[in-house]
PyMOL Python script that loads the backbone (N, CA, C, O; Angstrom):
from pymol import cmd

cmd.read_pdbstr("""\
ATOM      1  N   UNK A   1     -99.557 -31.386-136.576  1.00  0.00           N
ATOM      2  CA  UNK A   1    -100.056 -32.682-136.998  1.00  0.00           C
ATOM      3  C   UNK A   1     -99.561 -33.741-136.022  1.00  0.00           C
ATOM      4  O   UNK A   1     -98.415 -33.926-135.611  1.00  0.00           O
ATOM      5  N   UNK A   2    -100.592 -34.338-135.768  1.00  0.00           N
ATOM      6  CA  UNK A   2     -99.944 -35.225-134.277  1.00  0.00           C
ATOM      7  C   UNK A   2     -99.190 -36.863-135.379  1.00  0.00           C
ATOM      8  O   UNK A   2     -99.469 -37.374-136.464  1.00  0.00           O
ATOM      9  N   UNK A   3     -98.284 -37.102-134.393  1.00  0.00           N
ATOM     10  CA  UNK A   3     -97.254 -37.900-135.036  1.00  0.00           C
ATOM     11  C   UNK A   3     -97.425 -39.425-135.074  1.00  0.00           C
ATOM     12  O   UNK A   3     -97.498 -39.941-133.959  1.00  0.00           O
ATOM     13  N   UNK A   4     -97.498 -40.205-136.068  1.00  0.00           N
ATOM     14  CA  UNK A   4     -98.651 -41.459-135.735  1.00  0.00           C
ATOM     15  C   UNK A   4     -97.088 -42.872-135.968  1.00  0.00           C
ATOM     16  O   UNK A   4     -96.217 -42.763-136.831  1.00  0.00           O
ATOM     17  N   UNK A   5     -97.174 -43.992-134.974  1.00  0.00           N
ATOM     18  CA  UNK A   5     -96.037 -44.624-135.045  1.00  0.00           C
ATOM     19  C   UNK A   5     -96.302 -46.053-134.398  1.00  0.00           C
ATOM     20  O   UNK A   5     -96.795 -45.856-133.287  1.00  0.00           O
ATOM     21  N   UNK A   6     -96.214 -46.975-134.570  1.00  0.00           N
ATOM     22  CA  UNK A   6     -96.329 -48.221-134.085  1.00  0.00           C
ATOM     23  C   UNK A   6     -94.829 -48.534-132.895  1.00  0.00           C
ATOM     24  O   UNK A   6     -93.690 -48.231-133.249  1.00  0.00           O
ATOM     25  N   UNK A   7     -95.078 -49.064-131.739  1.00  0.00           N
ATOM     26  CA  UNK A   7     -94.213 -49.527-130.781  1.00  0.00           C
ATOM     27  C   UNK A   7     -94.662 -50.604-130.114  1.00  0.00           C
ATOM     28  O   UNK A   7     -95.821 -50.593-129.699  1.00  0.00           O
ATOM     29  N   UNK A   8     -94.044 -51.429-129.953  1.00  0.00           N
ATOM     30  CA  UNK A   8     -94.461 -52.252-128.629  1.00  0.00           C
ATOM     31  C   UNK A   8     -93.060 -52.712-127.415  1.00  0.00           C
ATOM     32  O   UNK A   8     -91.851 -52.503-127.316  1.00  0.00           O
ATOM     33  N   UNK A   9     -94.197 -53.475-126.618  1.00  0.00           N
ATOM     34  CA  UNK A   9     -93.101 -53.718-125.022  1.00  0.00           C
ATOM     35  C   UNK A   9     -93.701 -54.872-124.632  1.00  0.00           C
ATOM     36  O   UNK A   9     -94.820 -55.328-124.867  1.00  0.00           O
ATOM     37  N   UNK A  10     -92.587 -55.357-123.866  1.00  0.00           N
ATOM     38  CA  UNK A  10     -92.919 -57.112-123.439  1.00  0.00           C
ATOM     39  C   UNK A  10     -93.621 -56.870-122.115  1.00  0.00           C
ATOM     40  O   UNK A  10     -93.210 -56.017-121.328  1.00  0.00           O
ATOM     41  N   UNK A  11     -94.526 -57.514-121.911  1.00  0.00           N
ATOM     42  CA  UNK A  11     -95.652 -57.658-120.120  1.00  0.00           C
ATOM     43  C   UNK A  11     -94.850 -58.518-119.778  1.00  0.00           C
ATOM     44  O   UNK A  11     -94.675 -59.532-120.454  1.00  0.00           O
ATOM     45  N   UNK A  12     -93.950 -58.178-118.211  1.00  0.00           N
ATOM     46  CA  UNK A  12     -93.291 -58.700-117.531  1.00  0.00           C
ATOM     47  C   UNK A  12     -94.632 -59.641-116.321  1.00  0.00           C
ATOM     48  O   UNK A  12     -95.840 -59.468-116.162  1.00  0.00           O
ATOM     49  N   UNK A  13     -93.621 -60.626-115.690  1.00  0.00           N
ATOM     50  CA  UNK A  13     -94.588 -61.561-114.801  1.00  0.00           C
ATOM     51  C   UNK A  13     -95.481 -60.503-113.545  1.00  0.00           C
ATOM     52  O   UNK A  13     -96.483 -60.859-112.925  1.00  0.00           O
ATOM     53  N   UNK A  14     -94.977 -59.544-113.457  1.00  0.00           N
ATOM     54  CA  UNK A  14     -96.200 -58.903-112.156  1.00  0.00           C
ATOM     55  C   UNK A  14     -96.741 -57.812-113.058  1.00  0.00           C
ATOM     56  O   UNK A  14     -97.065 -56.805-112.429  1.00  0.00           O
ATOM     57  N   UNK A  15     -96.926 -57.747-114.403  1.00  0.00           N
ATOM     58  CA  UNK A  15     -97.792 -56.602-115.352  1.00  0.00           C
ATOM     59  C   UNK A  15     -97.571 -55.457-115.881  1.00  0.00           C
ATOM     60  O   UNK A  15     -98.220 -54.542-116.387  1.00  0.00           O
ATOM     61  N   UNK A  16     -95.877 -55.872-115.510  1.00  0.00           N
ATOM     62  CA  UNK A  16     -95.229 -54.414-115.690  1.00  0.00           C
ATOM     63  C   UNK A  16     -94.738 -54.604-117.466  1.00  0.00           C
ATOM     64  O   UNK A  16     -94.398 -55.520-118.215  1.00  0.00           O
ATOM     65  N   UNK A  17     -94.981 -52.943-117.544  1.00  0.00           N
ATOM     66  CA  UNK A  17     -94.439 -52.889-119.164  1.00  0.00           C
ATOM     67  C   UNK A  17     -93.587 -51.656-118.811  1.00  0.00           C
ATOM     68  O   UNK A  17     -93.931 -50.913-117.891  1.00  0.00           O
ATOM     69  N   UNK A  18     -92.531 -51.445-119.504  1.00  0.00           N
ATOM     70  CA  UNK A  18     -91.744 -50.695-120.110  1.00  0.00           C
ATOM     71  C   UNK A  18     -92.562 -49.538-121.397  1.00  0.00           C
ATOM     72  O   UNK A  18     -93.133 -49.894-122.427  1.00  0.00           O
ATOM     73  N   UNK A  19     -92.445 -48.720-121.101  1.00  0.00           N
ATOM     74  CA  UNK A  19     -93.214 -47.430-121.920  1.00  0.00           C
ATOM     75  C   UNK A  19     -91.854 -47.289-122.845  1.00  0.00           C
ATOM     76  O   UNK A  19     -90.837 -46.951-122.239  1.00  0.00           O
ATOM     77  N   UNK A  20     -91.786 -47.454-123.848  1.00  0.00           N
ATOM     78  CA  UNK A  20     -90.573 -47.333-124.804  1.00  0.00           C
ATOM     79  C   UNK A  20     -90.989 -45.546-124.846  1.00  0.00           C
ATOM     80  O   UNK A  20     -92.023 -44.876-124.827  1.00  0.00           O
ATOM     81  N   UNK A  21     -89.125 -45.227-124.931  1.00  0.00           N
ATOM     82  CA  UNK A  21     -88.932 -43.867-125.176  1.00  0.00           C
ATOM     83  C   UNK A  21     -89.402 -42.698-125.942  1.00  0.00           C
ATOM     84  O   UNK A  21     -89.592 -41.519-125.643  1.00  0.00           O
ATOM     85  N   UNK A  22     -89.552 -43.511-127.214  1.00  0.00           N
ATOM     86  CA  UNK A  22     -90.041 -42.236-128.658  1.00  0.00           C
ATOM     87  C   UNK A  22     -91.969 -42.227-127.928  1.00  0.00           C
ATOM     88  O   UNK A  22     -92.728 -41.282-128.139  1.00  0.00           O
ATOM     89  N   UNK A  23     -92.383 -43.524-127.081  1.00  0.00           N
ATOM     90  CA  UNK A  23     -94.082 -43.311-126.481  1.00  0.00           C
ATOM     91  C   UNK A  23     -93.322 -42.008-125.861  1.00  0.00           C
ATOM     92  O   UNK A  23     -93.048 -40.993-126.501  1.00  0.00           O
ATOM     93  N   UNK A  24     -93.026 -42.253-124.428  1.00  0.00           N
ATOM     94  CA  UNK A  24     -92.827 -41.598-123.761  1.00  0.00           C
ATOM     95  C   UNK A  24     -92.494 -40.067-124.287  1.00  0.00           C
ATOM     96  O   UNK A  24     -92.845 -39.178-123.511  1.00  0.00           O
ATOM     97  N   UNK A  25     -92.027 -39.768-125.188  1.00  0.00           N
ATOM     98  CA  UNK A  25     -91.698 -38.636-125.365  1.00  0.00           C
ATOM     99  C   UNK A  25     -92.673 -37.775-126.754  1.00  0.00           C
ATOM    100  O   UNK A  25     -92.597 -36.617-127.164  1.00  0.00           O
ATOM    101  N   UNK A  26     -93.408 -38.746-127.116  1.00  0.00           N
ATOM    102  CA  UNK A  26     -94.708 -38.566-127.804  1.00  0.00           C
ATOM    103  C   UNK A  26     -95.643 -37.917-126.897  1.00  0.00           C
ATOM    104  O   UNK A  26     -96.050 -36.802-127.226  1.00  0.00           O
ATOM    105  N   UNK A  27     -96.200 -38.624-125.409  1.00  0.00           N
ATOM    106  CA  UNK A  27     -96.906 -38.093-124.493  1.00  0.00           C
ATOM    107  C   UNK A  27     -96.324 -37.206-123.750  1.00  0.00           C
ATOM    108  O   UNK A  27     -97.047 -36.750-122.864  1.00  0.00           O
ATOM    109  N   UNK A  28     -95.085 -36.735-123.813  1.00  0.00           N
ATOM    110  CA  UNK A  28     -94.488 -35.944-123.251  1.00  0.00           C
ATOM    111  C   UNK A  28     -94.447 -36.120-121.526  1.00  0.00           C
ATOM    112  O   UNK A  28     -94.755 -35.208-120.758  1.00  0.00           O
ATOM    113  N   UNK A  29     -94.090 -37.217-121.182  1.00  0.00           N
ATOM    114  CA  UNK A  29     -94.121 -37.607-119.891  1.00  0.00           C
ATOM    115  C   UNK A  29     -92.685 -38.390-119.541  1.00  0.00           C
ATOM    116  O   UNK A  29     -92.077 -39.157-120.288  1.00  0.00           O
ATOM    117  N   UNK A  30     -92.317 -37.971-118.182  1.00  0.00           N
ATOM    118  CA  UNK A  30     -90.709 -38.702-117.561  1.00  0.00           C
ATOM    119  C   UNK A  30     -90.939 -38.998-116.384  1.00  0.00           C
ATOM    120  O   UNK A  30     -92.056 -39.215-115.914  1.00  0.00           O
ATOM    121  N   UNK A  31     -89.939 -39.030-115.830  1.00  0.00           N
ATOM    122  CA  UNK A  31     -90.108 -39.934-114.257  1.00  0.00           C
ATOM    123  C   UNK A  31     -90.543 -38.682-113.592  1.00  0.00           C
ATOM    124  O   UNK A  31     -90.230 -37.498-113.466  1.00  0.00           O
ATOM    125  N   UNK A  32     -91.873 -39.999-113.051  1.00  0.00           N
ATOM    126  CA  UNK A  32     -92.475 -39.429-111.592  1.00  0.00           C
ATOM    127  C   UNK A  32     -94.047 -39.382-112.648  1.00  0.00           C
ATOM    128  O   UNK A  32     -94.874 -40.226-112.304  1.00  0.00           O
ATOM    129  N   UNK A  33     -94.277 -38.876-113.320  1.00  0.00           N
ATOM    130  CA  UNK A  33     -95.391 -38.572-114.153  1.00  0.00           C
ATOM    131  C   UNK A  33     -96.208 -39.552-114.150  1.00  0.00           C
ATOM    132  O   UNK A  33     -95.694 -40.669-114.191  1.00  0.00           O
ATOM    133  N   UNK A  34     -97.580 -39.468-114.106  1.00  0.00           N
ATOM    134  CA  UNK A  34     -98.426 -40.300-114.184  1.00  0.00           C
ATOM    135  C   UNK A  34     -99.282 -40.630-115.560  1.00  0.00           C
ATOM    136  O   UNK A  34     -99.260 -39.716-116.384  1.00  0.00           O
ATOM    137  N   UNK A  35     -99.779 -41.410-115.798  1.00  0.00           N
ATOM    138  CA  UNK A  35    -100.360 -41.859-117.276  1.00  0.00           C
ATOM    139  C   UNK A  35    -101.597 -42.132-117.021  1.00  0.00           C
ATOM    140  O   UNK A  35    -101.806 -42.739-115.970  1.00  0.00           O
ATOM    141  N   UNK A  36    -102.801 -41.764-117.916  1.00  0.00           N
ATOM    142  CA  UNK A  36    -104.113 -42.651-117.450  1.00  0.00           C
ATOM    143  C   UNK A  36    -104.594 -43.262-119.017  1.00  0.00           C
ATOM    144  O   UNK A  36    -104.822 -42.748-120.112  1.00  0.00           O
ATOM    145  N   UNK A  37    -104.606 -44.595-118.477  1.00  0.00           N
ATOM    146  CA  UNK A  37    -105.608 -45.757-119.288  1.00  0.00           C
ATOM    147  C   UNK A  37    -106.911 -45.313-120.008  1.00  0.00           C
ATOM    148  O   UNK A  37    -107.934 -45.086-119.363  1.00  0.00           O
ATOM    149  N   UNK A  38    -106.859 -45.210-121.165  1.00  0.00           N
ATOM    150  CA  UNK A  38    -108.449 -45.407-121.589  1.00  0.00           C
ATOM    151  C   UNK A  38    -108.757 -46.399-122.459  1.00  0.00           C
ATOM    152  O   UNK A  38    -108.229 -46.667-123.538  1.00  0.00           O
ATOM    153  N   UNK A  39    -109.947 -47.087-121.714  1.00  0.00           N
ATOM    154  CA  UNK A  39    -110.378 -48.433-121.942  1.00  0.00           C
ATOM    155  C   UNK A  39    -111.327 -48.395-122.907  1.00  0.00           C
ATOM    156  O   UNK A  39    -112.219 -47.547-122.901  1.00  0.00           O
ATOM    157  N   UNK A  40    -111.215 -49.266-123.770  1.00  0.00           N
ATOM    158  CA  UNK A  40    -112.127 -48.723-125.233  1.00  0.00           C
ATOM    159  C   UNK A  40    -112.719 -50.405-125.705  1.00  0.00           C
ATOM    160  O   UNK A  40    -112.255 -50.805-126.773  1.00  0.00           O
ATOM    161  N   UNK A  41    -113.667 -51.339-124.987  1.00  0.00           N
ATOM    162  CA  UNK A  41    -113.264 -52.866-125.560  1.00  0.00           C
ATOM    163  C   UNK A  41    -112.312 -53.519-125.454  1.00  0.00           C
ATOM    164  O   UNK A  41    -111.955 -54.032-124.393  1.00  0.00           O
ATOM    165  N   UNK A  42    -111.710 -53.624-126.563  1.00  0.00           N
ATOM    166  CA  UNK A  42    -110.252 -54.282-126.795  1.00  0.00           C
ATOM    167  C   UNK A  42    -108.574 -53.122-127.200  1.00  0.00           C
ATOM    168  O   UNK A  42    -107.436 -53.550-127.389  1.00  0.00           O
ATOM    169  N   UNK A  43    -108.929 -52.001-127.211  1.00  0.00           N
ATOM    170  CA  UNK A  43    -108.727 -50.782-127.261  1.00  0.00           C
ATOM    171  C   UNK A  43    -108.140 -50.439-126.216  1.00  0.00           C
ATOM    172  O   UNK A  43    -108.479 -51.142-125.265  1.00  0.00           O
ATOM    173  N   UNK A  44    -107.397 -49.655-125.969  1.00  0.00           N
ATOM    174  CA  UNK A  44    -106.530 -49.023-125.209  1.00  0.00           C
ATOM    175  C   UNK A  44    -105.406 -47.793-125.251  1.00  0.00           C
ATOM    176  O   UNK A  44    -104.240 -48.186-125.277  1.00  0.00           O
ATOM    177  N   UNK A  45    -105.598 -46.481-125.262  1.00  0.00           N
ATOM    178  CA  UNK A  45    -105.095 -44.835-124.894  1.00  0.00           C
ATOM    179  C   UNK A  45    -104.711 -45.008-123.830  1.00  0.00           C
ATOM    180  O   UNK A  45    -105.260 -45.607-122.905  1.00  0.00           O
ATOM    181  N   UNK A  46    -103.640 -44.447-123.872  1.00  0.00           N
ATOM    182  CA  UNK A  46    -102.313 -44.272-122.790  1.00  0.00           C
ATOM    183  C   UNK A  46    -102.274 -42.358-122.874  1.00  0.00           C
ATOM    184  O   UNK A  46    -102.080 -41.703-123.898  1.00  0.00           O
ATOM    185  N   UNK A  47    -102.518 -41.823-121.495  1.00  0.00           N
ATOM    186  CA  UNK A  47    -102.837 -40.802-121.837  1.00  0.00           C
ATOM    187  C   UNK A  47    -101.932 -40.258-121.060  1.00  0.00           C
ATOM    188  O   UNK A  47    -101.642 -40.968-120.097  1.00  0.00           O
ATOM    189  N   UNK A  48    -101.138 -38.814-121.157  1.00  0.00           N
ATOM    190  CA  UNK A  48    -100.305 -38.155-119.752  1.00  0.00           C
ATOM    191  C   UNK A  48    -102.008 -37.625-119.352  1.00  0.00           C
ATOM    192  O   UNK A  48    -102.878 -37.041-119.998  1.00  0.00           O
ATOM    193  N   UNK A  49    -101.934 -38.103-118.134  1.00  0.00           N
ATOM    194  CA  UNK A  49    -102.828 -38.082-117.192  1.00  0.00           C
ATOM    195  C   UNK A  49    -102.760 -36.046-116.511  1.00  0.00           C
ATOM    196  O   UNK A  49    -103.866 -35.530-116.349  1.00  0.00           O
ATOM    197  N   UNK A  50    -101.725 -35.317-116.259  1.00  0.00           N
ATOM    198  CA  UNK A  50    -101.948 -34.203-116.367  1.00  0.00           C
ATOM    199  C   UNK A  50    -103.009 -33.572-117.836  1.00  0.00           C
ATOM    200  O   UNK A  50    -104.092 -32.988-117.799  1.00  0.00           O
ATOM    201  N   UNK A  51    -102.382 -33.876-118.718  1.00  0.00           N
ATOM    202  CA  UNK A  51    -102.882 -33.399-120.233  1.00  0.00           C
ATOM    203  C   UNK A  51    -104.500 -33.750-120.112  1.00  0.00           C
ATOM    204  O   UNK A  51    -105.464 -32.997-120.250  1.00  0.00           O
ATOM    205  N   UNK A  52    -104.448 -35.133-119.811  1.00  0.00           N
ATOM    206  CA  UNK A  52    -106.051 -35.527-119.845  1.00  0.00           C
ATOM    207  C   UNK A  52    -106.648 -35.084-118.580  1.00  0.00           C
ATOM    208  O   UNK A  52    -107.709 -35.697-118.465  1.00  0.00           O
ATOM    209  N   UNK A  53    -106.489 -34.411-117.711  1.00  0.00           N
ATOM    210  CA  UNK A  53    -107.581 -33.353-116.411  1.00  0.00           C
ATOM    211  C   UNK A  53    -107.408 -32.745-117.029  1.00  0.00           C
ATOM    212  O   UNK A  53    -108.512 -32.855-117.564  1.00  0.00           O
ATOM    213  N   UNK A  54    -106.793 -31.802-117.775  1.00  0.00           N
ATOM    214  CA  UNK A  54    -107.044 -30.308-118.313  1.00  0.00           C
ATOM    215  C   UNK A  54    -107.836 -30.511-119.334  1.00  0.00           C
ATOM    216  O   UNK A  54    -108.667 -29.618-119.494  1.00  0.00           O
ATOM    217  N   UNK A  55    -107.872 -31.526-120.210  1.00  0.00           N
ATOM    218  CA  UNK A  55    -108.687 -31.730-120.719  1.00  0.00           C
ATOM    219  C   UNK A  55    -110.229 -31.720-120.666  1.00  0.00           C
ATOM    220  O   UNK A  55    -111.101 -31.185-121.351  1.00  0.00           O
ATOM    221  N   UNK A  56    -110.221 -32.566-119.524  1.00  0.00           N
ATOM    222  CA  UNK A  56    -111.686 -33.142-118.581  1.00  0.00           C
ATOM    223  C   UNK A  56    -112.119 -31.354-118.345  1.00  0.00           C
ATOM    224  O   UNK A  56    -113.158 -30.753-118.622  1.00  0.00           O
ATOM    225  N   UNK A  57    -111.048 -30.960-117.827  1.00  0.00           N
ATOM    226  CA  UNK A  57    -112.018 -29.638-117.248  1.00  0.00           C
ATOM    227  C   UNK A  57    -112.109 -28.575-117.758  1.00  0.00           C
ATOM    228  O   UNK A  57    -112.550 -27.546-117.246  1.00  0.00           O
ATOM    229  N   UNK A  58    -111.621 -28.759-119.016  1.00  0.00           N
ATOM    230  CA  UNK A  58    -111.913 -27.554-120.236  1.00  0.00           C
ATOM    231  C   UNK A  58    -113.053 -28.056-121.093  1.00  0.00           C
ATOM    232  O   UNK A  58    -113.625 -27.362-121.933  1.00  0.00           O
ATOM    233  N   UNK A  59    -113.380 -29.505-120.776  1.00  0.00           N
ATOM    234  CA  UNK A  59    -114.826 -29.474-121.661  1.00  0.00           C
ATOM    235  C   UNK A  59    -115.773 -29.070-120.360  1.00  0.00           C
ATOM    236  O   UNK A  59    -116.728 -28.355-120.661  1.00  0.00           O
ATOM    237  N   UNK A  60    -115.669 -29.366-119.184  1.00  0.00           N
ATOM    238  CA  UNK A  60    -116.932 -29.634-118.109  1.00  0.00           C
ATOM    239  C   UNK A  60    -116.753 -27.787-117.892  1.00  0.00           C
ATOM    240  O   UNK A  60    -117.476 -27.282-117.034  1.00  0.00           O
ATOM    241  N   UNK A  61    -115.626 -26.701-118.819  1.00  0.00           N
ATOM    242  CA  UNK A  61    -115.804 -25.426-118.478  1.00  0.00           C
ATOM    243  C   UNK A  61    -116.443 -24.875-119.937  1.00  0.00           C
ATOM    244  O   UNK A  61    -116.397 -23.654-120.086  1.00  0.00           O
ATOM    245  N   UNK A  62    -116.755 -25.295-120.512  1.00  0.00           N
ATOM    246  CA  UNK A  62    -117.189 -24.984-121.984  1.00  0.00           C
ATOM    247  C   UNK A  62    -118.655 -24.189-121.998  1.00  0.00           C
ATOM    248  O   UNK A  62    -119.842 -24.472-121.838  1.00  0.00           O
ATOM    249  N   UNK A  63    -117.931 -23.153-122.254  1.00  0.00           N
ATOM    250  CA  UNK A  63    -119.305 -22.254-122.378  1.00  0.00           C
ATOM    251  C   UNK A  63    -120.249 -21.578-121.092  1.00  0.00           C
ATOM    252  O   UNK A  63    -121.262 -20.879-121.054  1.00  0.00           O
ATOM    253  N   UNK A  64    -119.211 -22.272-119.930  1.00  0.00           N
ATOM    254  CA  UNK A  64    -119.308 -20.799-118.639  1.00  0.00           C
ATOM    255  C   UNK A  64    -119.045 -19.527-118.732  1.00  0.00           C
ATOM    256  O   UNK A  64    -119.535 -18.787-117.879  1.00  0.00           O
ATOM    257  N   UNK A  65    -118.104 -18.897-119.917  1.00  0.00           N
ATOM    258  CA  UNK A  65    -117.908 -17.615-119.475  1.00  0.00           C
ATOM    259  C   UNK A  65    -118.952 -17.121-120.536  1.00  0.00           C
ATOM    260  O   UNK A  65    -119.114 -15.901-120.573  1.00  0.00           O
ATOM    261  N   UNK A  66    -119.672 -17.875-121.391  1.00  0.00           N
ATOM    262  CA  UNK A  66    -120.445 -17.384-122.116  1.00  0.00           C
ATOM    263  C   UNK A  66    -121.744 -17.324-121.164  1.00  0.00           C
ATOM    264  O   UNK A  66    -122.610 -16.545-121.562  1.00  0.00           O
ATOM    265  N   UNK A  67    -122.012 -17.999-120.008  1.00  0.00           N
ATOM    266  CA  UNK A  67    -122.775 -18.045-119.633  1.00  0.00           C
ATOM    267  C   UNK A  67    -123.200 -16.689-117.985  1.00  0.00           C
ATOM    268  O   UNK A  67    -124.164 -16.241-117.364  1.00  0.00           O
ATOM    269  N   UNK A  68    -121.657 -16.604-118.027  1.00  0.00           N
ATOM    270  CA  UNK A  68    -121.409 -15.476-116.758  1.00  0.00           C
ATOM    271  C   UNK A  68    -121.649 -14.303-117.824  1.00  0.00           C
ATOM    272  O   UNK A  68    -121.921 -13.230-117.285  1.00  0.00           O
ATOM    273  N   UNK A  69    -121.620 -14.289-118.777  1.00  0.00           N
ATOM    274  CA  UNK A  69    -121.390 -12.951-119.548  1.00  0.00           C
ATOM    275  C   UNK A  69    -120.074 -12.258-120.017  1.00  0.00           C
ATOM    276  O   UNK A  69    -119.887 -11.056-120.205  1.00  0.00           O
ATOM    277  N   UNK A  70    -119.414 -13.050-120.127  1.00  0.00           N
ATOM    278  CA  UNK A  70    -117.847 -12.876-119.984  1.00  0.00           C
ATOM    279  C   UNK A  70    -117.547 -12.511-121.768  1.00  0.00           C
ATOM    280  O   UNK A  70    -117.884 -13.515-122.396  1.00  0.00           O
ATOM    281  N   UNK A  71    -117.181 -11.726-122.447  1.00  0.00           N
ATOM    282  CA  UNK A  71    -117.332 -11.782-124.026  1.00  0.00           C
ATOM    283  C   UNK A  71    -116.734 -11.716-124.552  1.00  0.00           C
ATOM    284  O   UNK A  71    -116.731 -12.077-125.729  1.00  0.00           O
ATOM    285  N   UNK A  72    -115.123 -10.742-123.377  1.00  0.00           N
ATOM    286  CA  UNK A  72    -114.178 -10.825-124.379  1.00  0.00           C
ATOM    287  C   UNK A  72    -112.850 -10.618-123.306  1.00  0.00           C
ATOM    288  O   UNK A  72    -112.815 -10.845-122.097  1.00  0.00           O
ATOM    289  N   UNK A  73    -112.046 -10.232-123.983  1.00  0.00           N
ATOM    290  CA  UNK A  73    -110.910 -10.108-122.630  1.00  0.00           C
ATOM    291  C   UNK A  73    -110.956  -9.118-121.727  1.00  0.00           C
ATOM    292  O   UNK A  73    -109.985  -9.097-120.970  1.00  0.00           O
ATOM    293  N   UNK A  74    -111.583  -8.482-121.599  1.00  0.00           N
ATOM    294  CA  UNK A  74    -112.021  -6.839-121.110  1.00  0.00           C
ATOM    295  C   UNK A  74    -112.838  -7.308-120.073  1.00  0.00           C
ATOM    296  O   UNK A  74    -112.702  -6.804-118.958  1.00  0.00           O
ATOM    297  N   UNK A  75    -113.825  -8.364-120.295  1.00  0.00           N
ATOM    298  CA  UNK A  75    -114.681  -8.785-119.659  1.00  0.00           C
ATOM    299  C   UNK A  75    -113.966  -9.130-118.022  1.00  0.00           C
ATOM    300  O   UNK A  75    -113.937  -8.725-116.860  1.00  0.00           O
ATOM    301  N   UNK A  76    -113.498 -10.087-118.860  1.00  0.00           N
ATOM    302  CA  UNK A  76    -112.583 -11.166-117.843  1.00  0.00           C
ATOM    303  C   UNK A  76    -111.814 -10.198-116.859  1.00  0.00           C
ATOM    304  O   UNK A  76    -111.825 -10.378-115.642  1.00  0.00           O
ATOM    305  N   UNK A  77    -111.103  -9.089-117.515  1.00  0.00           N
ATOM    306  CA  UNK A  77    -109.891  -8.303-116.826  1.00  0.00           C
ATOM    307  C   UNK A  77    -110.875  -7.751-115.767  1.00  0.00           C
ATOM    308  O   UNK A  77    -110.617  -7.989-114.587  1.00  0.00           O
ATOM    309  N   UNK A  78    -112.001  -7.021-116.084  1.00  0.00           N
ATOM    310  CA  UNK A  78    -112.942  -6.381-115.464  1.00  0.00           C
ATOM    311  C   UNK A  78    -113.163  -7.178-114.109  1.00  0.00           C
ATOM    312  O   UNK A  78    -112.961  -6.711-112.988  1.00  0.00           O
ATOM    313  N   UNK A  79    -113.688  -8.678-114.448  1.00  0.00           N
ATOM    314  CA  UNK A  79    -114.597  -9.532-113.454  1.00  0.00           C
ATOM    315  C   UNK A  79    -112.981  -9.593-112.185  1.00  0.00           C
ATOM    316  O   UNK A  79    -112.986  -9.410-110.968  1.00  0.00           O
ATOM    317  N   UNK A  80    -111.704  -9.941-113.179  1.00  0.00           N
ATOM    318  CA  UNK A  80    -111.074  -9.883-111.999  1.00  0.00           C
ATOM    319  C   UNK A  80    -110.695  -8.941-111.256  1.00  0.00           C
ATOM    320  O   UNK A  80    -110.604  -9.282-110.077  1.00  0.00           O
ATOM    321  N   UNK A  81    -110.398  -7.735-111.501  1.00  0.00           N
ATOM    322  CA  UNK A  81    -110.230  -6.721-110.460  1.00  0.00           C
ATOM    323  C   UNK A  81    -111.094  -6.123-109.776  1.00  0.00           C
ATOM    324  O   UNK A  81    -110.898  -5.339-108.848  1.00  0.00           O
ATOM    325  N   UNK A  82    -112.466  -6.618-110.392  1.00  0.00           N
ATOM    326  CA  UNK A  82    -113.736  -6.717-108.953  1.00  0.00           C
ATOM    327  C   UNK A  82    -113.445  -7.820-107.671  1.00  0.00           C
ATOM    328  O   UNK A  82    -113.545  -7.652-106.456  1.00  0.00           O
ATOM    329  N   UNK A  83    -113.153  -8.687-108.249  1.00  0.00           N
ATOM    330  CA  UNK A  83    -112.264 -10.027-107.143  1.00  0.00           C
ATOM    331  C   UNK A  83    -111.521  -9.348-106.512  1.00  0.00           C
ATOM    332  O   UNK A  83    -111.900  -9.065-105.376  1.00  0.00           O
ATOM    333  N   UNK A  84    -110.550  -8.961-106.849  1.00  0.00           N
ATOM    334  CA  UNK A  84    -109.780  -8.284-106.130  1.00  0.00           C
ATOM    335  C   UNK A  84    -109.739  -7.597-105.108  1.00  0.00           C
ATOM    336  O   UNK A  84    -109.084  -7.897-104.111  1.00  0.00           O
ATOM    337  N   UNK A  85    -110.795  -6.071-105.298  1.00  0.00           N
ATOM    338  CA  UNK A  85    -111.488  -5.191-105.108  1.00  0.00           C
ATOM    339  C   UNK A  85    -111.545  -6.010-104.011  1.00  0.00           C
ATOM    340  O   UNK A  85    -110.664  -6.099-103.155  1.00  0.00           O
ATOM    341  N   UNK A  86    -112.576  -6.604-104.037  1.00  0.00           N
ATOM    342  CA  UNK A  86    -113.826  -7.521-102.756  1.00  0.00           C
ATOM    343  C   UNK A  86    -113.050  -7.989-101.726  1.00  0.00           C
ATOM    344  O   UNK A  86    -113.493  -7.967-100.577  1.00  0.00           O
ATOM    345  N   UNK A  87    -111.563  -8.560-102.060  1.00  0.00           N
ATOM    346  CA  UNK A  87    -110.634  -9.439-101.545  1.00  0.00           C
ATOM    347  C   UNK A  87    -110.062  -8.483-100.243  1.00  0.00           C
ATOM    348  O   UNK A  87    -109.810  -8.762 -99.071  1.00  0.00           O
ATOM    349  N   UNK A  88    -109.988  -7.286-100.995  1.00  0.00           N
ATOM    350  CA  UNK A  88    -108.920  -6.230-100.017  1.00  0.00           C
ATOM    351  C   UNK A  88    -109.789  -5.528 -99.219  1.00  0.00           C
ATOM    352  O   UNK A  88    -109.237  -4.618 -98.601  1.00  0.00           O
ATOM    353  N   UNK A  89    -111.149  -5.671 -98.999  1.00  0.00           N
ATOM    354  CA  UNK A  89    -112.086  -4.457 -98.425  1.00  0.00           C
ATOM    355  C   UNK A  89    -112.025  -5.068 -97.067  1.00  0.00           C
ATOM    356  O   UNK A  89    -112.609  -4.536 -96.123  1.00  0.00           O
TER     357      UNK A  89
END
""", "prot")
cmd.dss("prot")
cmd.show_as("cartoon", "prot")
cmd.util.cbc("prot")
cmd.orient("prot")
């Protein structure tokens, strides 16, 4: 059950905010990590920006392996050690 909590942080003079800790560790993100914005109107998602590409590219992969023929794990194991196969010849 995702964990629901009110926080806020003061906008310093060049736009900088402070990500308070319990955020930060809600999105599961620390130094060096990047965050991406989602702009909604007046609205605004603070996203760990890793989490949200895997995201992006597990919907834009939705329903390729149904479409390669892929059906079950056997499938998959199969398709890769033909890769393989091909790789070493």
């Amino acid at each position: 059950m995702a964990q629901q909590f009110v926080d806020n942080a003061k906008v310093m003079a060049k736009g900088q905010v402070t990500i308070p800790k319990d955020v930060r560790e809600a999105l599961g993100i620390g130094t060096g990590d990047r965050v991406t914005f989602l702009v909604d109107g007046s609205n605004v998602r603070i996203i760990n920006s890793a989490l949200y590409a895997m995201e992006i590219l597990q919907n834009q992969m939705a329903g390729e392996a149904q479409k390669a023929g892929l059906k079950d794990d056997e499938d998959v194991i199969a398709l890769v050690k033909s890769i393989r196969s091909e790789d070493t010849e």
